[in-house]
C-alpha positions in Angstrom: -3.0 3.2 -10.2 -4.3 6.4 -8.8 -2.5 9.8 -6.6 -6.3 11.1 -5.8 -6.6 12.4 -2.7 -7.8 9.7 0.0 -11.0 9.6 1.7 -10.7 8.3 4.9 -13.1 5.7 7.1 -13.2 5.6 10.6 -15.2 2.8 11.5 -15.4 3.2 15.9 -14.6 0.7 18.5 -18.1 1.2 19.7 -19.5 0.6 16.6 -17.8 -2.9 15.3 -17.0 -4.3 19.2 -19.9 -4.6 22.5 -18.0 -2.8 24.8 -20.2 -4.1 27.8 -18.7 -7.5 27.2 -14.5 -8.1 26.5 -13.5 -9.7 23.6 -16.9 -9.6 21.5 -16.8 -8.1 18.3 -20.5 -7.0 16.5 -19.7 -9.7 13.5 -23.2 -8.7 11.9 -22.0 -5.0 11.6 -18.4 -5.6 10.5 -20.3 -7.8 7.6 -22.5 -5.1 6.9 -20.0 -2.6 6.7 -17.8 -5.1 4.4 -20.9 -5.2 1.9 -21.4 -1.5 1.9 -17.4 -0.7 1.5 -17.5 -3.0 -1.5 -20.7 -1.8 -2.9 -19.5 1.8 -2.7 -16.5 1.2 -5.4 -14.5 3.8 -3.8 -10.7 4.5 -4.4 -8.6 5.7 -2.6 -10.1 4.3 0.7 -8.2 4.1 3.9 -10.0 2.1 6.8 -9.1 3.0 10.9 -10.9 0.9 13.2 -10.6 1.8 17.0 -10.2 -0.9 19.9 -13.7 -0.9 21.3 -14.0 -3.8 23.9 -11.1 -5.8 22.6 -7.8 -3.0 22.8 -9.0 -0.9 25.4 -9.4 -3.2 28.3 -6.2 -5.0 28.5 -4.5 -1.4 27.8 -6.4 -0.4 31.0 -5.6 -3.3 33.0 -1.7 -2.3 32.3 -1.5 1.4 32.7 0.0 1.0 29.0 -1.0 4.9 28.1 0.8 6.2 30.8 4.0 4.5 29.4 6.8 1.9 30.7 7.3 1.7 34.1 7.9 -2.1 35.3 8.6 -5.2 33.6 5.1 -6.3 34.0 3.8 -4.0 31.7 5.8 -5.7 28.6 3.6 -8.7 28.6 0.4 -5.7 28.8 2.0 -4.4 25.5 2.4 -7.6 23.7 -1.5 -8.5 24.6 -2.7 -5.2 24.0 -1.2 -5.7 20.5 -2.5 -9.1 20.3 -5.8 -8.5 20.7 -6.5 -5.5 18.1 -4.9 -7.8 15.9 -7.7 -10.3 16.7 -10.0 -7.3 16.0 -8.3 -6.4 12.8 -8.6 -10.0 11.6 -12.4 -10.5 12.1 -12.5 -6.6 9.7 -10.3 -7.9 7.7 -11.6 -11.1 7.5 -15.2 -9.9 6.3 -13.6 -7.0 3.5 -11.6 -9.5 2.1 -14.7 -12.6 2.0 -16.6 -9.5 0.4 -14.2 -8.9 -2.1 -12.2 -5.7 -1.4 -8.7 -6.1 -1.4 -7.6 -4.4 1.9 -4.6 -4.5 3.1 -3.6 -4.4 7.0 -0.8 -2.3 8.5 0.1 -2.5 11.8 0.8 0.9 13.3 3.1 -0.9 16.0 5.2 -1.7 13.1 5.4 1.8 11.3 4.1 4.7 14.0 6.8 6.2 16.7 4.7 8.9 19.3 6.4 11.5 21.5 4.5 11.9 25.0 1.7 10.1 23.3 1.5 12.1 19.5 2.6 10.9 16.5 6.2 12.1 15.6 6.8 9.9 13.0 4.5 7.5 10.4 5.9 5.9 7.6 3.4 7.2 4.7 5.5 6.5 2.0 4.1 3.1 2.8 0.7 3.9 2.5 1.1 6.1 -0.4 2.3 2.9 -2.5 -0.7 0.5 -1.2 -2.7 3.0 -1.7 -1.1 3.6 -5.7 -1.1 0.0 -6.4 -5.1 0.3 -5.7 -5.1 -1.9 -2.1 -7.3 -0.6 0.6 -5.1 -0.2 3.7 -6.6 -1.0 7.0 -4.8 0.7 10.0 -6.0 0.3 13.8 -5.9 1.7 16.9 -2.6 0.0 18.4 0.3 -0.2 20.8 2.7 1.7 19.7 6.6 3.0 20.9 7.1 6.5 22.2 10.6 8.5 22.6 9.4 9.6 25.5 7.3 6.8 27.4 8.6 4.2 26.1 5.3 3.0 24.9 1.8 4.3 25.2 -1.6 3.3 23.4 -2.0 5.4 19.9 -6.1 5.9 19.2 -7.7 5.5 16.0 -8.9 9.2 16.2 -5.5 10.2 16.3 -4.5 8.0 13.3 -7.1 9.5 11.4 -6.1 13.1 12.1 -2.8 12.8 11.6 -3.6 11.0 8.4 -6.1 13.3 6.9 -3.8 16.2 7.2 -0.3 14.2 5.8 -2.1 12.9 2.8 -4.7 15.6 2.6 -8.1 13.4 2.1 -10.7 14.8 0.6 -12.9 13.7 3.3 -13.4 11.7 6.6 -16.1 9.5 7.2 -17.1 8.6 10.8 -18.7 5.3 11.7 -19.3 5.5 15.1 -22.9 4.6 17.9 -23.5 8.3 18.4 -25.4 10.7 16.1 -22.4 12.7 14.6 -18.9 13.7 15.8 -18.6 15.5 19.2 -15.9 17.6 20.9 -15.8 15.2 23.8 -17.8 11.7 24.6 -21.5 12.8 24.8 -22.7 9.4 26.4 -20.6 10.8 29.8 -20.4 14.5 29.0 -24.2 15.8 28.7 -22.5 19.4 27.6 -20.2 17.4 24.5 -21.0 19.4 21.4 -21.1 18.3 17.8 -19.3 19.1 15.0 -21.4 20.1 12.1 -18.5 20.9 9.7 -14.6 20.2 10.3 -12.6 21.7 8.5 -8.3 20.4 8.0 -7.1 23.7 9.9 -10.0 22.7 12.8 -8.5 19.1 12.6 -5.2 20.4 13.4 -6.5 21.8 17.0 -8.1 18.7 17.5 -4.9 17.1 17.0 -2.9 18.9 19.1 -4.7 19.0 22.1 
């Protein structure tokens, strides 16, 4: 059992879903990335995967970011959910048939947001998968808010907020574009990369 600090993977919705068609997930790339995870030994691993063609949609279709504001929207929420655990299933799926013993948390289950920011995640929990040596796989997710009632909590977020509570020692970004931008250079031509982010840098990035 280990208390390193944690090194964090994003792997992006765009990267492990085809967002130009609902519901498909890139099977060959999650299998890849399953292979390289366990070739890489690493402990003290924690895996975010975004939404990519399977959360975002249905979250879209419901106005579910915005928060509650009719009935309808309840059955939005429980979908939403459904599907990115569809998602996570496929991931986790493929780590576990490669042999690394991940671990999924649902951040429905253990994330409260006010006006759409995390206010509250229990990482006592992930401390202790992460001490008895399980990877823990978290997700992009549905999650309740104090103030909206509900709203959709990103992956990016997760791993912000994540990074800086358990102080990683790094991040590592799996996503379709060549690095880490300061906003989404496939429909902002002026998005600029980051070539070095530091925790205090994170913070901003957090918060805005």
């Amino acid at each position: 059992m280990s208390e390193a600090k944690p090194i964090i993977l994003k792997l992006g919705g765009s990267a492990i879903t085809d967002k130009t068609q609902e519901l498909v997930a890139k099977t060959e790339v999650i299998n890849r990335l399953a292979d390289e995870i366990k070739r890489a030994d690493l402990d003290n691993l924690i895996i975010v995967h975004g939404g990519g063609s399977f959360g975002h949609p249905t979250a879209q279709r419901y106005g579910i970011k915005e928060g509650y504001k009719e009935p309808a929207q309840k059955l939005g929420f429980a979908e939403t959910h459904h599907v990115m655990t569809m998602l996570n299933g496929l991931v986790m799926d493929s780590l576990i048939l490669h042999e690394v013993a991940a671990l999924s948390i649902a951040p429905s289950c253990c994330v409260v947001t006010e006006n759409g920011k995390i206010k509250f995640l229990e990482e006592n929990l992930i401390k202790r998968v992460l001490k008895m040596g399980f990877t823990p796989v978290l997700y992009g997710d549905v999650v309740f808010d104090e103030k909206r009632g509900f709203t959709v909590l990103s992956g990016d977020q997760l791993v912000a907020y994540l990074a800086i509570k358990l102080k990683a020692e790094k991040i590592v970004i799996g996503v379709d574009t060549d690095g880490l931008f300061d906003d989404d250079p496939k429909t902002n031509p002026n998005a600029k990369p980051y070539k070095h982010l530091t925790l205090e840098e994170l913070k901003k990035i957090q918060n805005q």
